[in-house]
C-alpha positions in Angstrom: -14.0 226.6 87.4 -15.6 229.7 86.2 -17.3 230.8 89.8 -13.8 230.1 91.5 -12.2 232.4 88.9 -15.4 235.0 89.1 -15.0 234.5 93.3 -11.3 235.1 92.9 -11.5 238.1 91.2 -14.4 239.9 92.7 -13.9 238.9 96.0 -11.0 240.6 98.4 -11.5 238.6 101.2 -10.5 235.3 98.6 -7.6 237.1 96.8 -6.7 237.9 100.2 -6.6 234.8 102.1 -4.7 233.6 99.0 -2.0 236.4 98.9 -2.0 238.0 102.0 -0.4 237.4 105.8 -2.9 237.7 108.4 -2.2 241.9 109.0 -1.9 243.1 112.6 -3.9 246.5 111.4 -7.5 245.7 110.1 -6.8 247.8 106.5 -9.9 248.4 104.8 -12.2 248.2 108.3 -10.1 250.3 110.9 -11.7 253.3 112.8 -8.7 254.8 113.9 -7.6 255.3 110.1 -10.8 255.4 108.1 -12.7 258.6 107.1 -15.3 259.9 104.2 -14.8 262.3 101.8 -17.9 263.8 100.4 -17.0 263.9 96.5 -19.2 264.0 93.4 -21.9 263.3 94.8 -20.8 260.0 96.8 -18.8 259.4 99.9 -15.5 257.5 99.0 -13.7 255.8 101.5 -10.0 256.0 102.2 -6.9 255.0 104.8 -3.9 256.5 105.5 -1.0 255.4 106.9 2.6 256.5 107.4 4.2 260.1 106.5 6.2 261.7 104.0 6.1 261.4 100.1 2.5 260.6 99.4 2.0 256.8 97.5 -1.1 256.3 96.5 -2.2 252.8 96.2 -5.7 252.0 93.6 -7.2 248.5 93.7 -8.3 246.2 90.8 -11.4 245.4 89.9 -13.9 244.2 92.6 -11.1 245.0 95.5 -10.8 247.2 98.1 -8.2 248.9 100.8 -7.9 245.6 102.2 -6.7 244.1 98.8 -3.5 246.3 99.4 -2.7 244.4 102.3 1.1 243.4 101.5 1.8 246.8 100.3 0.2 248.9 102.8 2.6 247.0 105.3 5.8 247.8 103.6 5.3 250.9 102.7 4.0 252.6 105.7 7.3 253.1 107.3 8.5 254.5 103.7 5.9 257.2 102.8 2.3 259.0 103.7 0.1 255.6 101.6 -3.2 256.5 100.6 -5.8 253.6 99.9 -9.2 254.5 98.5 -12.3 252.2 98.3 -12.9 253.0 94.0 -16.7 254.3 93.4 -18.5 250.9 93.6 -16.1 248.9 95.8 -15.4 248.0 99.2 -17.3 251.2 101.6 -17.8 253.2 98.9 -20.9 253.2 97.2 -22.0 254.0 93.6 -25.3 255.8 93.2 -25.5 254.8 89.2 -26.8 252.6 87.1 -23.4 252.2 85.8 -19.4 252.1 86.6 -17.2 254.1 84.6 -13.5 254.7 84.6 -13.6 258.4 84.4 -16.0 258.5 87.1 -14.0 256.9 89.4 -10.4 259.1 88.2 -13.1 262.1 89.1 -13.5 261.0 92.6 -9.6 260.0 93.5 -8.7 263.6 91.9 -11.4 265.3 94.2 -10.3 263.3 97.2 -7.1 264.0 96.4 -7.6 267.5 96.3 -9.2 267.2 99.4 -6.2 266.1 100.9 -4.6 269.2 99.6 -1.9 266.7 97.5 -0.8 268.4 94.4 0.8 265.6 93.3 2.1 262.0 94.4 3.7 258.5 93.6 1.2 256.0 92.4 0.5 252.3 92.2 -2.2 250.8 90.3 -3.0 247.4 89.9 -5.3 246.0 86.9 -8.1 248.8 87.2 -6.2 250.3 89.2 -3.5 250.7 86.8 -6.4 251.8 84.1 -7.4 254.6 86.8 -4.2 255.6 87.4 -3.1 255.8 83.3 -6.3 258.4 83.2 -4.8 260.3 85.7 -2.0 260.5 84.5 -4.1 261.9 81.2 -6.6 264.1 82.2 -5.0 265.4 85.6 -1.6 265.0 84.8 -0.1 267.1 87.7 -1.4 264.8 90.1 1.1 262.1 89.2 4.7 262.5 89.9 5.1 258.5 89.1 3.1 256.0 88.1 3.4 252.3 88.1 0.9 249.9 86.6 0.2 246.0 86.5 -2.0 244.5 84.2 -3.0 247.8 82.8 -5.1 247.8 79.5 -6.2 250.6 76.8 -9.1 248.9 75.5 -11.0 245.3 76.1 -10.0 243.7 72.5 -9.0 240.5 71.7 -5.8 241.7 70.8 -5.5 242.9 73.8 -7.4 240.5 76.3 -7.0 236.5 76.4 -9.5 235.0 74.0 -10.3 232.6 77.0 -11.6 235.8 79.3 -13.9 237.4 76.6 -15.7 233.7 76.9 -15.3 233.5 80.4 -16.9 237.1 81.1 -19.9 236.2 78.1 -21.1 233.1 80.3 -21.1 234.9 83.5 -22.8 238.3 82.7 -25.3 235.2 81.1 -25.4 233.7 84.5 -25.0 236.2 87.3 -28.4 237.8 88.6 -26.3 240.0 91.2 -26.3 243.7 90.1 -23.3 244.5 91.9 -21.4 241.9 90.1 -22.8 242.7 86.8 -21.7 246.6 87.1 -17.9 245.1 87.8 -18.2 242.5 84.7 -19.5 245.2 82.5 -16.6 247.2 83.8 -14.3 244.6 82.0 -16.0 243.4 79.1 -17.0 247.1 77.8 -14.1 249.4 79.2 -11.7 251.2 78.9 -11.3 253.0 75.9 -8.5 254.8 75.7 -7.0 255.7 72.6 -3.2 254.9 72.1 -2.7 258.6 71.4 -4.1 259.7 74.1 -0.8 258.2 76.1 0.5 261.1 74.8 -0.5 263.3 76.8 1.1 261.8 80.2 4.2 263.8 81.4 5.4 261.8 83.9 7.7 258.7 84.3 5.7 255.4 84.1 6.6 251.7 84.6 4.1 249.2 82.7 4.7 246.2 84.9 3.3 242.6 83.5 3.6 238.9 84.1 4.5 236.9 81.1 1.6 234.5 81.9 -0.7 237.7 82.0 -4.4 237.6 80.7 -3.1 241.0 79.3 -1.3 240.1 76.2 2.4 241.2 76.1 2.0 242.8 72.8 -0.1 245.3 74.3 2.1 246.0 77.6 4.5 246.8 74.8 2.3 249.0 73.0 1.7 250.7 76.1 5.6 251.0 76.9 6.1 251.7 73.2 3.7 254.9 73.2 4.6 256.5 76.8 7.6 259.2 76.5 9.4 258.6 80.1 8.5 254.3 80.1 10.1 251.6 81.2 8.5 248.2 81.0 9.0 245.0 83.5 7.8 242.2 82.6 7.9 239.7 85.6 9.0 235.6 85.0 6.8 232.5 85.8 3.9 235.3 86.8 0.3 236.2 86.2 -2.2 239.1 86.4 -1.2 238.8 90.1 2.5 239.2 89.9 2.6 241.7 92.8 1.4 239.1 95.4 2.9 236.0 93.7 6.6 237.4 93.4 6.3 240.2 96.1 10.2 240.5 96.7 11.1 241.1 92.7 8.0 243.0 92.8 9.2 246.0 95.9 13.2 244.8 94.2 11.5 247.0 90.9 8.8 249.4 92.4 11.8 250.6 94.9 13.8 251.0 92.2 11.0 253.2 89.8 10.3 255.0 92.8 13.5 256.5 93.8 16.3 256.0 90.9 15.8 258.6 87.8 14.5 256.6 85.3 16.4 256.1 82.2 15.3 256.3 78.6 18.7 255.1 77.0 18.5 253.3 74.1 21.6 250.1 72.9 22.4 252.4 70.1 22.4 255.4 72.3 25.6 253.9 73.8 26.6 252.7 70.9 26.2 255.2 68.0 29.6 257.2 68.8 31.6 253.9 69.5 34.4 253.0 66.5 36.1 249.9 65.2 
């Protein structure tokens, strides 16, 4: 049980043939799409597909462009998508000893700038959501929106399913591979991002979760709670992979973040002037 759940998560080609339709367009290995950009000192690689508004989609951990399969396909005909391969994943190599969360915000802000894209619509899903909430605080005019599923602050057990802090202390006991280790590390020791710190993001966000999440609900709510512009979703009957499980509620809401002002309108805002 715990290498099919370590397989699952760290492997795209897995999550993939679980999730995914078999794609016309080889995302994540297609030459007439893929290019480098020299950043940081490492080469990160990225697709792009489709014009218009630019969406820029960030993997979880141990993904890659491929992993965005299902969304690369509906948005394309929608908006400009941009897919990166993180520092560490897919293409793109990592020249540490280490992975780190601000490293890897470093090299999508460079890329992006790059790109010349001053700012864009963004997706994140589990690290990619954890990228994409650091974006959205240390380079906050690069996010116009942000959506995140799965997202976490901190690795806690107030946070984190007690079951996962097990799971992850057997397998960085078992697993020789370095690669792996850098990505397990990743999860058991990061991020730490303060609460306060979501104070600092501007721009309208939507904390998306499944109610059978290994991120507790309390702390999607914390995260909602402590984000000015926030709405939070919190998907039925679905886990840390909501987005692939439920895809049509999941473009029903993302459509619906992405182009509707978003609304911050509390009961007793509607009700505070009403008499009996």
């Amino acid at each position: 049980m715990k290498k099919s759940l370590f397989a699952f998560l760290l492997s795209t080609s897995i999550s993939l043939a679980v999730f995914a339709q078999n794609p016309t367009i080889p995302y994540g290995n297609n030459p007439d799409a893929g290019k480098y950009a020299e950043v940081n000192g490492i080469k990160v690689y990225y697709e792009i597909y489709g014009e218009g508004e630019p969406l820029l989609l960030i993997h979880g951990n141990g993904g890659s462009v491929k992993s965005s399969t299902p969304k690369i396909d509906y948005y394309k005909d929608k908006y400009q998508v941009i897919i990166m391969d993180s520092r560490g994943h897919g293409k793109t190599k990592d020249v540490g000893d280490s992975l780190t969360y601000k490293q890897m915000t470093a090299d999508i802000n460079a890329v992006l700038d790059q790109l010349d894209i001053d700012s864009c619509l963004i997706w994140g899903q589990s690290d990619g959501g954890i990228i994409g909430l650091k974006l959205a605080i240390d380079y906050p005019d690069k996010v116009k929106r942000l959506a995140v599923f799965g997202a976490n602050l901190r690795p806690e057990p107030d946070v984190v399913d007690e079951r996962i802090e097990d799971w992850l202390n057997n397998a960085l006991t078992e697993t020789t591979d370095e690669y792996k280790l850098k990505l397990l590390r990743l999860m058991k020791y990061q991020p730490q991002i303060p609460t306060s710190d979501l104070d600092k993001i501007s721009a309208p966000v939507l904390v998306m979760t499944g109610d059978r999440d290994v991120i507790r609900l309390e702390h999607s709510i914390e995260m909602f709670s402590n984000i000015k512009q926030s709405n939070l979703f919190v998907m039925p009957g679905a886990t840390h992979f909501g987005s692939y499980e439920k895809p049509e509620l999941f473009f029903q809401v993302l459509d619906d973040f992405f182009t509707k002002p978003i609304s911050t309108k509390s009961t007793f805002d509607i009700i505070k002037n009403m008499k009996y």
